[in-house]
N, C-alpha and C positions, 0 to 999 in steps of 0.2 A: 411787420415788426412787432405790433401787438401782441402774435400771435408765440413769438419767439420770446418776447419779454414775458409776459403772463405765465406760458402754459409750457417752458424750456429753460434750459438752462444755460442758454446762449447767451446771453447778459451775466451773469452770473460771476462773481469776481474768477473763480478759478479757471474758468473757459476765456474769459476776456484777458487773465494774465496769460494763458497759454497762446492768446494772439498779437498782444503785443507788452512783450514782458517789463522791456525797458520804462515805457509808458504806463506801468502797473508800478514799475519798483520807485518811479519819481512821485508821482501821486498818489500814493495807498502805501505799498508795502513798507517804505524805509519811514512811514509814523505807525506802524503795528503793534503794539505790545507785545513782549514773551506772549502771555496768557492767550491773546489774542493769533499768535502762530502757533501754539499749541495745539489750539481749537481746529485751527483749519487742515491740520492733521489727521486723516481718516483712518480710524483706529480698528475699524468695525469689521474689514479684508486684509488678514496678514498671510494670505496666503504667498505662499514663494512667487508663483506665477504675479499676482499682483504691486510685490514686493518692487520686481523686475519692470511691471510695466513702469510705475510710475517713478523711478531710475531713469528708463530709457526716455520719461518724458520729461523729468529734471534735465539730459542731459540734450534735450532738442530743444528744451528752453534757454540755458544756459550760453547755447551756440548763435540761437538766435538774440537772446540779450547783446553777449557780444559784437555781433554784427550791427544790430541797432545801433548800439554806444558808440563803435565804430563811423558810423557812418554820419554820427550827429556831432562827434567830435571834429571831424573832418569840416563839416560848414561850419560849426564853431570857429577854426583855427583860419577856415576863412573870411569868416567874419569878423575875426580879431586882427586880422591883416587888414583889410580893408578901417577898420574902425583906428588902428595904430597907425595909417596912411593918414586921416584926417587929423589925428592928436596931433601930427608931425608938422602939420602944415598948419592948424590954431594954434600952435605953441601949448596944448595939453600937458600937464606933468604926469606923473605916474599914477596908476590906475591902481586901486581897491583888488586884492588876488580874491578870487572866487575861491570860497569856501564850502566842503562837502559834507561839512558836521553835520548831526542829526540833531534838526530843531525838537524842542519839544513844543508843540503846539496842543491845543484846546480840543476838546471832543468836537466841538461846531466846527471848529476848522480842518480837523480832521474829517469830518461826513462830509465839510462843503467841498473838498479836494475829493472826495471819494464820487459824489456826485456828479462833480466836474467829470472824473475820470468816464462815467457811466454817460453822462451826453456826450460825450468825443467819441466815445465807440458807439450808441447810436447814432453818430450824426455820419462816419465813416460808413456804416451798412445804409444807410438812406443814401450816400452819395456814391452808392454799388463799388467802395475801398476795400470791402473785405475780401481777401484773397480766398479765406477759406469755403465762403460762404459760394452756393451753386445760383444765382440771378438769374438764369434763365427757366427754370422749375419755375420760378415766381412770375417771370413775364409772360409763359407758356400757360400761366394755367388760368381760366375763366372765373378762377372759383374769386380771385381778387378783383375783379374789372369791377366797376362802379357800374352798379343797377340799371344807369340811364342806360349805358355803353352796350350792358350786355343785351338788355331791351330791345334797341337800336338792331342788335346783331342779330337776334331771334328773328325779330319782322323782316330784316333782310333774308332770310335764310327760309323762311313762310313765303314771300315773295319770288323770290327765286325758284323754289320749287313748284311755283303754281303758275311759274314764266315756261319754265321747263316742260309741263305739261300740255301746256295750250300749244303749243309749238309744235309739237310733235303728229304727223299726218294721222288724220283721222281714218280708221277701217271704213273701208267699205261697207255701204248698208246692205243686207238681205233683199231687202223691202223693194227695191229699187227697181222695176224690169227692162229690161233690156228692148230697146225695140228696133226692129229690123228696117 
């Protein structure tokens, strides 16, 4: 993960909205300023081709936000059922309606939701959540194992070959004569 934070652009706000948008537009996108979506506007490829791609990727964003919202609405409404079951039965009056206005909040509170945003998605690729991401490139290759581990493997593999070898029938000597 280091190696994806530092030296990629896998962490990176516009790759982490493209993985999960809904959860990018609660905590980053809808406190953005104009100025600040302006910017993130790449201005520098206006080729047609270009044009087109990142269309085609507003529009697999777009599909996948919905489905998100969808699906969080969904445990929402059952979570309001269940929670309007208890109101019913504590004698509960009427509930506060949730509201979608856009708060204006503070630059620190802004960074610390941005932040926030930034440890949920590392903590998803450490607990192998990301769909997009290949985990077996990473468990397959040696180049990650921990020094003792790979140590450990080398002496076995030193080992084994020098088991292998003793093992195996020794030629016959020249030397040797035969007697009748």
């Amino acid at each position: 993960m280091k190696k994806l934070v530092e030296g990629g652009d896998y962490f990176s706000d516009e790759t982490m909205k493209h993985r999960d948008p809904l959860l990018y537009e609660q905590m980053v996108g809808q406190y953005l300023t104009e100025d600040e979506v302006a910017a993130s506007i790449d201005k520098s490829d206006l080729t047609f081709s270009s044009i087109l791609m990142s269309h085609i990727q507003m529009q697999y964003d777009n599909v996948l936000y919905n489905r998100q919202r969808d699906i969080e609405e969904g445990q929402m409404e059952e979570s309001e059922d269940d929670d309007s079951d208890l109101d019913e039965d504590f004698g509960v009056a009427g509930r506060k309606p949730q509201t979608t206005e856009k708060e204006d909040l503070s630059e620190a509170e802004r960074l610390m939701l941005r932040d926030e945003f930034l440890e949920t998605m590392k903590l998803r690729f450490i607990n192998g959540e990301d769909r997009d991401f290949n985990y077996s490139d990473v468990d397959n290759s040696v180049e990650y194992d921990p020094l003792d581990i790979r140590g450990h493997d080398e002496e076995e593999k030193y080992f084994d070959e020098d088991d292998t070898e003793s093992t195996e029938p020794e030629p016959p000597c020249a030397d040797v004569q035969m007697q009748d």
